[in-house]
C-alpha positions in Angstrom: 147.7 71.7 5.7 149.3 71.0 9.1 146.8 72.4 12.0 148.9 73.4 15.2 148.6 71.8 18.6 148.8 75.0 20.3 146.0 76.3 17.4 143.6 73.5 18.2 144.2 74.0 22.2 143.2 77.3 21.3 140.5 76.9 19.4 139.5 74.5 22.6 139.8 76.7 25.0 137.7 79.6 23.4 135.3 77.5 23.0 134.7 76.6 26.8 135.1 80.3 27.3 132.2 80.8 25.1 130.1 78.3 26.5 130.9 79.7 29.8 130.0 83.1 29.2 126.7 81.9 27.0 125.7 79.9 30.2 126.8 82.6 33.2 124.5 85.3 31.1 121.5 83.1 30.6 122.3 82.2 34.6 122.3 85.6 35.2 119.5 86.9 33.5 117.3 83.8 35.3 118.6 85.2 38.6 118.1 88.6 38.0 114.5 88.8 40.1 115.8 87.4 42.8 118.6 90.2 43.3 116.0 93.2 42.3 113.8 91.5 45.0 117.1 91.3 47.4 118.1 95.0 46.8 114.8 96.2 47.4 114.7 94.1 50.7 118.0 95.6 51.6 116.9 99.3 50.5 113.2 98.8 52.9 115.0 97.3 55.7 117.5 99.9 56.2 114.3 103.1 55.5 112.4 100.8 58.1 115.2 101.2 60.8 115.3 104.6 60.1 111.8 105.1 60.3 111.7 103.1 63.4 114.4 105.7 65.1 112.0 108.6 64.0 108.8 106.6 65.2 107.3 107.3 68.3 105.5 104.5 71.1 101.8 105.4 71.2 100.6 106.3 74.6 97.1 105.6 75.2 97.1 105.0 79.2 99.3 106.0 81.7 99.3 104.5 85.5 100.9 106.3 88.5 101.8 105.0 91.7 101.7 107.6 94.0 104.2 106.6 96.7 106.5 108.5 99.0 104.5 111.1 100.2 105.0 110.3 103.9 108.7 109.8 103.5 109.1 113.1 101.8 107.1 115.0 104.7 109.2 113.4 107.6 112.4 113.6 105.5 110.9 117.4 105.7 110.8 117.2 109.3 107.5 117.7 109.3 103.7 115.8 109.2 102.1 113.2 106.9 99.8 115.4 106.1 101.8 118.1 104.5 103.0 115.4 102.1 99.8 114.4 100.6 98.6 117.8 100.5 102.1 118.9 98.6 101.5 115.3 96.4 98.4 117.5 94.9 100.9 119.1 92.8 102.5 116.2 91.2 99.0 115.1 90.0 98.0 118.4 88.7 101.5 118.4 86.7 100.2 114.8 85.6 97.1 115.5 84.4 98.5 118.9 82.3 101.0 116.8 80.7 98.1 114.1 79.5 96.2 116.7 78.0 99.1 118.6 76.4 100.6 115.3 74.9 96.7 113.8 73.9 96.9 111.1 76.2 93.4 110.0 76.6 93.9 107.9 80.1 95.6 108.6 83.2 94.9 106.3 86.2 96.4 107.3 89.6 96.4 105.1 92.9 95.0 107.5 95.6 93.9 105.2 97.9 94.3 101.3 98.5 92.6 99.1 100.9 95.4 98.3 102.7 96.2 101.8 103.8 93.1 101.5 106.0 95.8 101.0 108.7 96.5 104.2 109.0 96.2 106.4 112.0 92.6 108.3 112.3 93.7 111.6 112.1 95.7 110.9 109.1 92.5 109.4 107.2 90.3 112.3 108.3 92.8 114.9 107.0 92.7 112.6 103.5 89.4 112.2 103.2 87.8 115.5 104.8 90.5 118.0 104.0 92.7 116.9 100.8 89.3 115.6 98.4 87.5 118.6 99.6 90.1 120.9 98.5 90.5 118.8 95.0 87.1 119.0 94.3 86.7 123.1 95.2 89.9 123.9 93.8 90.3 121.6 90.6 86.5 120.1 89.4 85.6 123.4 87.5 89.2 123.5 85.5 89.2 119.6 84.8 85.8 120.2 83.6 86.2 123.3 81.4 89.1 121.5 80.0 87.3 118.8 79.2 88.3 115.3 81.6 86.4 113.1 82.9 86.6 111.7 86.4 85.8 108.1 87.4 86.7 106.8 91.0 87.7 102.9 90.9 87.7 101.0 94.3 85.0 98.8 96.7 82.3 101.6 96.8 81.1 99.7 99.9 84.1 100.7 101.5 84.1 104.2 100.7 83.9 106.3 103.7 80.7 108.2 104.6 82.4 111.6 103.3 83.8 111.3 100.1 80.2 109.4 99.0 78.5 112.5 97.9 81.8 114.3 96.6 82.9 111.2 94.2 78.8 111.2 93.1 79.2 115.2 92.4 82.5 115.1 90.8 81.7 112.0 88.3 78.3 113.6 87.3 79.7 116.7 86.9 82.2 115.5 84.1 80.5 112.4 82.6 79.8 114.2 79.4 83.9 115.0 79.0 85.6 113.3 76.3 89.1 115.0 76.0 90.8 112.8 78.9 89.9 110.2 81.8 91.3 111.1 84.6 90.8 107.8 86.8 90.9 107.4 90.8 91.7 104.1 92.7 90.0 104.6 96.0 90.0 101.8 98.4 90.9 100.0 95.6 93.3 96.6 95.8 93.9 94.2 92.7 93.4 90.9 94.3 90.4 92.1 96.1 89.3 93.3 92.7 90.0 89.8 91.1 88.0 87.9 93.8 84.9 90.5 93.8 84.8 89.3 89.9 85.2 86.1 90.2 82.3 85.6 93.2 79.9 87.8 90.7 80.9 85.4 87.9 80.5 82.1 90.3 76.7 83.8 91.3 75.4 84.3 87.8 77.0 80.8 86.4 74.7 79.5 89.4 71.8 81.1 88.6 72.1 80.0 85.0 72.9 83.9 83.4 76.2 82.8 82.3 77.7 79.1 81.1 80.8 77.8 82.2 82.3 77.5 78.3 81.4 81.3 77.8 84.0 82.5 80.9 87.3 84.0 79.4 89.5 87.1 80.0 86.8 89.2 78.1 83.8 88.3 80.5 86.3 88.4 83.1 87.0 91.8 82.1 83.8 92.5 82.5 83.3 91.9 86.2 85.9 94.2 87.5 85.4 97.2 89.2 87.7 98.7 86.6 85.3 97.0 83.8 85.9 99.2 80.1 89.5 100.9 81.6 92.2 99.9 79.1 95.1 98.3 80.2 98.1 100.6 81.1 100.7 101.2 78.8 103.4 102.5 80.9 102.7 102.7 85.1 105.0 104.6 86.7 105.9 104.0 90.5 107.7 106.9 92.6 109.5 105.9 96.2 111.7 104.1 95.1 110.0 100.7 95.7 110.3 98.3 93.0 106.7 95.9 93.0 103.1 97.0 92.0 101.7 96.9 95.4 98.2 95.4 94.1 97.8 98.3 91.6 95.5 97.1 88.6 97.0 93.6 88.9 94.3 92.1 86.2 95.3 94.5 83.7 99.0 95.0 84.3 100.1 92.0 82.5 102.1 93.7 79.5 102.5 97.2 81.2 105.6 98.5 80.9 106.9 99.7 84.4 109.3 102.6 85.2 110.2 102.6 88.8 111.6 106.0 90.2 113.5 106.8 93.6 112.3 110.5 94.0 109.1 110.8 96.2 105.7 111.8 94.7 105.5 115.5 96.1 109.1 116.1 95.1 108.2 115.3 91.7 108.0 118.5 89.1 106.2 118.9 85.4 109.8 118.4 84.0 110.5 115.5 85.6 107.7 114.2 84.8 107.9 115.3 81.0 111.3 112.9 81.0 109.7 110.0 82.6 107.2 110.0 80.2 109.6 109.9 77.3 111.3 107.1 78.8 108.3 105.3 77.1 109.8 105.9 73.5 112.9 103.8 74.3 110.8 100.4 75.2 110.0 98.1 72.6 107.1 96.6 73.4 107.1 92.5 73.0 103.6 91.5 74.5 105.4 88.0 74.9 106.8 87.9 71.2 
């Protein structure tokens, strides 16, 4: 019996077909983990991105750089001292919004050691009017609302009136655990960093702590801010774009906001927005 070329080429062809589809299953079926595993990658990435949309930055410790409150009062038409005493709103606005939103820290530059400079009448009013009025007017609400106050700063600069006022205030409220509400009174980074570091230098000298032992824990340690967290967002009104020796140990991976409205001009709203500015950062630490 005569067998056809075209029957045999066929024959041939179904053949490789076979083999083919015997060998593309098995393949498959080998490499069938690695596209569930792929899928499911695909399928967690995109819920992650959507959960990271929906997510919301954790604020643990707001910093606020009070600035602007001359500016606002001669802009005004009228004296420094009617700014600071309207830049008490602001910080009362500050402080409500921490407690509504559960923000455990708020840290607010008052007073830096550089501001010294100023004229004597201004000081006085600062010291003798604006603190005394705080502490009447506001210690008995931050207290039943449970913050704490702790003043920050080179007590051995602190003038002779706000001594017994910052003693009152910080022993009234040391037992409050809702909120810190923290003060930097003639406070200034750098003069912070070199305070530690001749307390460190002492004790290595007198043998109370080795060389090897010194790193940014102990450091830490030494400041006059010792056991504040660092800042997670510090906010600067004015306008001015630098930290003007505010916290500088601790403001490494701060995320700043820089704002051109003055401090007394600021309301509750406004603030409300800054602070959900924060939700927009992503946060690196140096990654």
């Amino acid at each position: 019996m005569k067998i056809s070329f075209f029957l045999i080429l066929r024959v041939f062809l179904y053949s490789i077909i076979a083999l083919c589809a015997v060998w593309g299953a098995g393949h498959f079926y080998s490499e069938i983990p690695y596209y569930i595993k792929t899928i499911r990658y695909l399928r967690n990435s995109n819920s992650e991105q959507v959960s990271d949309k929906n997510k919301q930055q954790v604020l643990n410790h707001v910093g606020i750089i009070m600035d602007g409150n001359r500016r606002w009062a001669k802009q005004q038409g009228l004296k420094p001292q009617c700014g600071h005493k309207k830049g008490c709103d602001p910080l009362r606005y500050s402080i409500e919004l921490c407690l509504e939103r559960s923000i455990p820290y708020l840290t607010v530059y008052a007073f830096s050691l550089e501001n010294f400079k100023r004229s004597k009448e201004e000081l006085d009013y600062l010291f003798g009017v604006i603190a005394k009025e705080l502490v009447s007017t506001d210690l008995l609400k931050l207290y039943d609302r449970g913050v704490r106050v702790r003043v920050y700063g080179d007590r051995a600069q602190f003038p002779d009136q706000l001594i017994s006022l910052i003693a009152e205030v910080e022993e009234k409220t040391k037992n409050n655990t809702t909120m810190q509400l923290g003060i930097l009174v003639c406070y200034g980074g750098q003069q912070e960093i070199v305070a530690a570091t001749k307390k460190i230098a002492a004790d290595v000298a007198a043998g109370k702590v080795a060389i090897e032992s010194i790193d940014e824990k102990l450091f830490e340690t030494y400041l006059w801010t010792a056991g504040l967290p660092t800042p997670d967002l510090i906010i600067r009104t004015g306008g001015a774009k630098r930290l003007s020796n505010f916290l500088t140990y601790k403001s490494a991976y701060s995320e700043i906001l820089f704002v051109d409205d003055f401090w007394p001009s600021m309301s509750k709203e406004r603030l409300g927005k800054i602070l959900d500015e924060f939700n927009k950062v992503e946060r690196r630490y140096g990654a």
